[in-house]
Each structure stands twice: as structure tokens, then as C-alpha cells.
DOLUM-744669 format. One line per 3 residues: number of its first residue (from 1); their letters; for each residue x, y, z of C-alpha. Coordinates in Angstrom, 3 decimals. Example, Ala and Ser with C-alpha at 12.3 -4.5 7.8 and 13.67 -1.06 7.14 Angstrom:
! DOLUM-744669
1	AS	12.300 -4.500 7.800 | 13.670 -1.060 7.140
//
This chain:
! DOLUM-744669
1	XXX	43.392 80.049 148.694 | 46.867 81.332 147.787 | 49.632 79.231 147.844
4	XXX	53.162 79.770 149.804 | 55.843 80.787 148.154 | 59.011 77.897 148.250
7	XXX	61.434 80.935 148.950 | 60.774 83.066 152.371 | 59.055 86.376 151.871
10	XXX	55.979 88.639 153.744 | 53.719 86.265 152.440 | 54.574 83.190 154.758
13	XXX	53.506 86.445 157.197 | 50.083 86.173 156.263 | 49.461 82.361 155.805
16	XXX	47.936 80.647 158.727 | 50.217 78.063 160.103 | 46.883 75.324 159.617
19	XXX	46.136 76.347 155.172 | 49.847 76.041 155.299 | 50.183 73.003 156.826
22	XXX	47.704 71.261 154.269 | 49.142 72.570 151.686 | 52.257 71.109 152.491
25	XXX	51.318 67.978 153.154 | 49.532 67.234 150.396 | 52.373 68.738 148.132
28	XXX	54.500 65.992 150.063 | 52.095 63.064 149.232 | 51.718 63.924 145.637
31	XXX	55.317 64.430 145.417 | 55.731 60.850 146.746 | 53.703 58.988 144.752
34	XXX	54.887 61.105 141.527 | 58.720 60.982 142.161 | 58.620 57.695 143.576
37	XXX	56.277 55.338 141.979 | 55.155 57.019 138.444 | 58.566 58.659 136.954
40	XXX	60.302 54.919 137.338 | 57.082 53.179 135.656 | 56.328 55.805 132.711
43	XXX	60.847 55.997 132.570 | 60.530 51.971 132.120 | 57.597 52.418 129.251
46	XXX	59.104 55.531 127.163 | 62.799 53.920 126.974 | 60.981 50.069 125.886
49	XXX	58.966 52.307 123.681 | 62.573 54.122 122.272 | 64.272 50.731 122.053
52	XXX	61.496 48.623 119.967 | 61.324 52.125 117.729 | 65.123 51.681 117.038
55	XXX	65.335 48.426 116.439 | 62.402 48.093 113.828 | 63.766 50.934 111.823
58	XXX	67.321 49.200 111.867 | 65.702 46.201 110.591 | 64.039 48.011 107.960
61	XXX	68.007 48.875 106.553 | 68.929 45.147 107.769 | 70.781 45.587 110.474
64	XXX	70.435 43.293 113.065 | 70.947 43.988 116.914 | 72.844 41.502 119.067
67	XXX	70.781 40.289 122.284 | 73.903 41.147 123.881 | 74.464 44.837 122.820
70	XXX	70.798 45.889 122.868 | 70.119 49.684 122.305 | 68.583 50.161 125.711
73	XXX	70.435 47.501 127.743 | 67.520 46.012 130.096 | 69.586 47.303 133.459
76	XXX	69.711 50.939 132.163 | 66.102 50.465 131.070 | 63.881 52.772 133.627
79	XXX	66.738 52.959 135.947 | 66.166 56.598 137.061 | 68.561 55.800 140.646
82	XXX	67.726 57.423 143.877 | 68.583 61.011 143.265 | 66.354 61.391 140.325
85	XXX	63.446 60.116 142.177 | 63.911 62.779 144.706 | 64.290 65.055 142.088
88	XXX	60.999 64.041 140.827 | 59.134 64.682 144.464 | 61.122 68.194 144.605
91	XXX	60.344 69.107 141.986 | 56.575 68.053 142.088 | 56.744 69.520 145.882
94	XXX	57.475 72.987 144.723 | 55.463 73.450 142.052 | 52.474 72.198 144.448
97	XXX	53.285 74.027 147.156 | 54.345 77.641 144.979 | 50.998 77.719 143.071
100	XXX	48.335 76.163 145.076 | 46.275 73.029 144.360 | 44.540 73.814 140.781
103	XXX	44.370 72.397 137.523 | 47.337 73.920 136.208 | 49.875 72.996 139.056
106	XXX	49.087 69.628 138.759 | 49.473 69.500 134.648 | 52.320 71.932 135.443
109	XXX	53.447 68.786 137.554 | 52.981 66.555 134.652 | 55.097 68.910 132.638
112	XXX	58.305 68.855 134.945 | 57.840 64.949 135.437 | 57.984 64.787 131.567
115	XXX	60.975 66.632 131.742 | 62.597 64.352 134.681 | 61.935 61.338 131.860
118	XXX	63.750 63.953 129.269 | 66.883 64.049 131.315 | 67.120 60.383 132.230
121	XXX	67.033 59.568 128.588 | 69.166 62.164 127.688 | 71.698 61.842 129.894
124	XXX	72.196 57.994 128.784 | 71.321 58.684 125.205 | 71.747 62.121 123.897
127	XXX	67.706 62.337 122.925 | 64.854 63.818 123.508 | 62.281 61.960 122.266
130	XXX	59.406 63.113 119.921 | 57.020 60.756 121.865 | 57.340 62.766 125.448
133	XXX	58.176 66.299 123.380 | 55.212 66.203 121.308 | 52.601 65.536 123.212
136	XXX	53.306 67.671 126.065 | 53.901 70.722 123.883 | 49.939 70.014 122.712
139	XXX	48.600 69.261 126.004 | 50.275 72.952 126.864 | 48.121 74.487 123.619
142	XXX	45.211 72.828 124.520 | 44.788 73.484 127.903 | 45.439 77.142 127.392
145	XXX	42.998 77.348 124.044 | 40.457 75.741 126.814 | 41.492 78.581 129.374
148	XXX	43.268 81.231 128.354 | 44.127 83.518 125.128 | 46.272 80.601 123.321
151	XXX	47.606 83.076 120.811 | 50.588 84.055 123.023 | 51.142 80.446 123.698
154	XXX	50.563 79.322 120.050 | 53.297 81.935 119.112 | 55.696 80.918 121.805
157	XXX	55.724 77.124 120.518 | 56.458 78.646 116.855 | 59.089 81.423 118.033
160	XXX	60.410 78.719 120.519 | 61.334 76.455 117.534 | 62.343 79.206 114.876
163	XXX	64.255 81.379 117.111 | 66.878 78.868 118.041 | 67.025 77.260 114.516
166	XXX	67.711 80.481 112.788 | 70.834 80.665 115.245 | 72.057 77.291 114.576
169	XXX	71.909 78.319 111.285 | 73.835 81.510 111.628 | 76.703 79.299 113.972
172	XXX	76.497 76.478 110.935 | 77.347 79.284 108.561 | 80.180 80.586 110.677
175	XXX	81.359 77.373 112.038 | 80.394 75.024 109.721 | 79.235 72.624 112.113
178	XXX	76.285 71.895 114.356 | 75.786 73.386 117.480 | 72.857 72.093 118.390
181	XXX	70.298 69.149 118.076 | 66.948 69.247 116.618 | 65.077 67.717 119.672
184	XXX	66.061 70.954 121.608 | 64.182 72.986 119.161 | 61.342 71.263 119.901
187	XXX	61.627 71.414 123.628 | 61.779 75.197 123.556 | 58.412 74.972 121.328
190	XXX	56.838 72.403 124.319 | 57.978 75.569 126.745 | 56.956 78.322 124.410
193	XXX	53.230 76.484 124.505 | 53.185 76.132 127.900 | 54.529 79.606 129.556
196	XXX	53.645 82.071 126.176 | 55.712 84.011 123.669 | 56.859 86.570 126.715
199	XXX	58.923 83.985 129.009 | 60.627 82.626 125.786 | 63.672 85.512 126.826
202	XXX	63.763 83.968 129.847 | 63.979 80.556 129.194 | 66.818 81.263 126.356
205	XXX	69.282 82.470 128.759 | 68.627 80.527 131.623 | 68.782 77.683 129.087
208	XXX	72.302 78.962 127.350 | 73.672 80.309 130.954 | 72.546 76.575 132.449
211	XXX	73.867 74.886 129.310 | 77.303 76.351 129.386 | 78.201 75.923 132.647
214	XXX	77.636 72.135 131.609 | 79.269 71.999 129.018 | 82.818 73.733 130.520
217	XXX	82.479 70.976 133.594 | 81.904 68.408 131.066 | 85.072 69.147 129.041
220	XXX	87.211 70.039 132.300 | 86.415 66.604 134.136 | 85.531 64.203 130.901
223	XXX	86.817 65.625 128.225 | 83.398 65.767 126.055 | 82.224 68.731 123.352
226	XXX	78.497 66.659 123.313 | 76.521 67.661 126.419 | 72.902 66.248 127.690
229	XXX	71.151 69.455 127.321 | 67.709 68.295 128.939 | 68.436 69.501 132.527
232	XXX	69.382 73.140 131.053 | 65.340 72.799 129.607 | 64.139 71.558 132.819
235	XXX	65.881 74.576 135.297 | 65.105 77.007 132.377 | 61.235 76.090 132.943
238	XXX	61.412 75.578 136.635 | 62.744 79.050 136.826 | 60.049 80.850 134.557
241	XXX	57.517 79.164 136.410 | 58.416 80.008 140.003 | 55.977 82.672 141.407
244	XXX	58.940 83.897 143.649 | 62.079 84.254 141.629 | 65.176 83.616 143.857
247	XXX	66.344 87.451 143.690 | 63.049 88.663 144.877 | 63.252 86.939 148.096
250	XX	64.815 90.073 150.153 | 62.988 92.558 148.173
//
């Protein structure tokens, strides 16, 4: 059964109006009950998670935290807000509806929901957690050492992480400052191991085209050099993983 494609092309010509129907409603419940009720729950876990993890290792140099100015205040904690949550179901919609019901659009769902937690956290707190990161960028290798060939994927995680860190090195010699955080070099290994060594072009200048067009609005209307670069990873990886990229749809 081959799945629609989110954009309009000849192939909504050739889907009967009944497989496509399904397919869209089921891509609509999943995306529901994803977006909805799972991203808040796992968002409430990871940042608890995050905050206990802080707090014991600031113990450890004996520093205490007030109640009152907790690391992950308890009304930011899980608080993804309505747009975020519909985020979630688009996103889940799309990928369900662009590649069919299989085993890999539904981890490939996992992965994007992963990266909705990625950009709540980042956008309040400037991380990106080893404890999502990690773990998805194995799941990625393992399900494709199960599948597939995983040497393309095993060398995209490893170019992922070396290719940008030999470039912050390069601006560090130049600049003498950073340019860019550590966590990021391990989200381009997580997409490396989950789209291969030949979408890592791709995802770079998506990523770079995404993240500067941040980072101008973010100095124009707040006056900040630090931007959350998680929702540069997650459009970078949305776009490599579209079927149907956006300037095929009239060809």
C-alpha cells in the first residue's frame, strides 16, 4: 500500500479516495493521542528527570537550591502550551500519512516526538539532553543493523558528530570563541544514524539556513547572540525525511 504524499502531486491521481481515507484517519488518531496525551507526559518525566540530575550534581559541589528558585520551576515543568501539542499531531500526521503505516513511520514518529521534547527544553533551557539524544541516536543504529546495511548509518552518526566539531574548531581558532554547543553535535550524530551518511549534506544546510534565520530574528526583536537551536534539528530532519520535497510538487 503506498502512502500519499502531504504535498499535491500525480500520485493523489492514483490513490483511491477509500485507502486514502484510512490512511488519513488513522494518521489523525495517532497524531492525537501522540501530540496530545504522550509529548506532555514523557515532556513532564524528561524535565523532572533534568531537574533531580542538576540538583544532585550541585550538591555534590555544595550548592544548595532554594525551593523558591528551583532549576525547573514546577509551572514550566512539562508545560509544552497548545501550539506545541499541535505541533506534535502535525508532525506525527505527516510522517504517517507521507510514508504509509510500517515500522519505520511509526519509530520515525517516535523520532520527531523526541525532537518536539528537544525543543521544549531547549527553548526554556538552552539543552539538549544526553538522556533523549542518546538513546534515540541507538534506537536509529539498531533498527537499521536489524533492517538495513547500518554501515551508511553507522558512518553518518560518526561524520554527523566530527564534521561539525572540526568546524567549531576552525571558527574557535578564528574567533576565539564558541560557536556552537556540544549537544548539537550529538543531535546531528542521532540524525546521521537515523537517515545515513548521504542526507548528512542535507541536514547541514537546512540546519545552518534554519538556524540563521533564527538567530537574525532573535537579535532584531530580543537582542540575544544565544539561540535554541533544536527546532533548526527538527525542520532539518523533517525535511530529509519527506518523500515529496516541497520543490518537487509542480514537477
Amino acid at each position: 500500500m503506498s502512502a500519499p504524499a502531504i504535498f499535491l502531486n500525480k500520485r493523489h491521481l492514483q490513490i483511491p479516495m477509500n485507502e486514502f481515507t484510512t490512511q488519513a484517519t488513522f494518521a489523525s488518531v495517532v497524531a492525537a493521542i501522540l501530540g496530545f496525551v504522550a509529548i506532555p507526559l514523557l515532556s513532564r518525566f524528561f524535565t523532572s528527570q533534568l531537574r533531580k540530575e542538576w540538583e544532585r550534581q550541585l550538591h555534590e559541589f555544595g550548592i544548595e537550591v532554594e525551593p523558591h528558585n528551583q532549576l525547573f520551576n514546577n509551572r514550566e515543568l512539562g508545560n509544552l502550551g497548545i501550539f506545541t501539542a499541535l505541533g506534535s499531531a502535525l508532525l506525527v500526521f505527516c510522517v504517517t500519512l507521507q510514508l504509509g503505516i510500517t515500522n519505520f513511520s511509526l519509530l520515525l514518529c517516535f523520532y520527531f516526538l523526541s525532537h518536539i521534547l528537544l525543543v521544549t527544553i531547549n527553548t526554556q533551557y538552552q539543552l539538549l539532553p544526553d538522556m533523549i539524544v542518546i538513546p534515540i541516536m541507538w534506537l536509529g543504529l539498531i533498527y537499521h543493523a536489524l533492517y538495513h546495511d547500518p554501515r551508511n548509518f553507522v558512518m553518518g552518526a560518526v561524520l554527523g558528530y566530527v564534521i561539525p566539531y572540526c568546524l567549531l574548531w576552525i571558527y574557535r581558532m578564528i574567533k576565539g570563541e564558541e560557536g556552537m554547543g556540544h549537544g548539537d553535535f550529538k543531535a546531528f550524530a542521532m540524525a546521521g544514524a537515523w537517515f545515513g551518511a548521504s542526507s548528512l549534506l542535507e541536514i547541514f544546510v537546512i540546519f545552518y539556513l534554519v538556524a540563521f534565520a533564527i538567530a537574525i530574528s532573535e537579535m532584531a526583536i530580543r537582542k540575544k547572540t544565544s539561540i535554541p537551536s533544536a527546532i533548526a534539528h527538527l525542520i532539518a530532519s523533517f525535511y530529509v525525511a519527506l518523500p515529496t520535497k516541497p520543490f518537487e510538487i509542480f514537477g
